[in-house]
N, C-alpha and C positions, 0 to 999 in steps of 0.2 A: 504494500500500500504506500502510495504518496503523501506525503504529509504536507498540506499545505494548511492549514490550518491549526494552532492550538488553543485551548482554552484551560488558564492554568486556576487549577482549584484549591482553595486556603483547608487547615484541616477542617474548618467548622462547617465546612462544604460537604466532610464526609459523610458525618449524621444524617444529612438530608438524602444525600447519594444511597447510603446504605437502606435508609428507610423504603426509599423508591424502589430497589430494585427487589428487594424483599416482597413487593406485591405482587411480581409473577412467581407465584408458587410453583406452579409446576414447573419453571425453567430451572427454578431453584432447588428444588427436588431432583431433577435430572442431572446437575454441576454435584450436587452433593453425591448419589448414585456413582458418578463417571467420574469424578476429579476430586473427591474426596474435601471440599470446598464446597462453599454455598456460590452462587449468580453475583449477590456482593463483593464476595471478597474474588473472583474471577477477577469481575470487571475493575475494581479499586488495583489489584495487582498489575495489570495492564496500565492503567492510568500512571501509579504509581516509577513502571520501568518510562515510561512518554517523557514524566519530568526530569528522568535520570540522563536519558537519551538525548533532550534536546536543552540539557545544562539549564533548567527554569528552577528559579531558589523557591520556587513553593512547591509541596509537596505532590501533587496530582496534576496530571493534564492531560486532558481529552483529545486525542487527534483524529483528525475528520478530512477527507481525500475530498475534495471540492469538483464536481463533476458540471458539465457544460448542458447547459439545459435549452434547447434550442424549439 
């Protein structure tokens, strides 16, 4: 994936993140099932290598591949 876009997220961001992703149960039950993780902490784990990857001093960021919409 190309990274053109990030959005970097402070910790107090994660509560809300966590809480949100908590609501697809069943994706979350499947992560748990196959990866021994919940869909939170999946997606937070990703976010979390983004801010590592693209040297960003806060802890999380989102990256999202900007596609041409014609």
């Amino acid at each position: 994936m190309r990274f053109d876009l990030d959005a970097a997220d402070a910790l107090d961001e994660e509560r809300w993140t966590r809480n949100l992703l908590r609501c697809h149960r069943s994706q979350d039950d499947r992560n748990r099932r196959a990866r021994g993780m919940g869909f939170a902490d999946r997606i937070l784990n990703v976010d979390r290598d983004n801010a590592v990857r693209l040297g960003l001093p806060d802890p999380f960021a989102e990256v999202l591949e900007a596609r041409r919409i014609s």
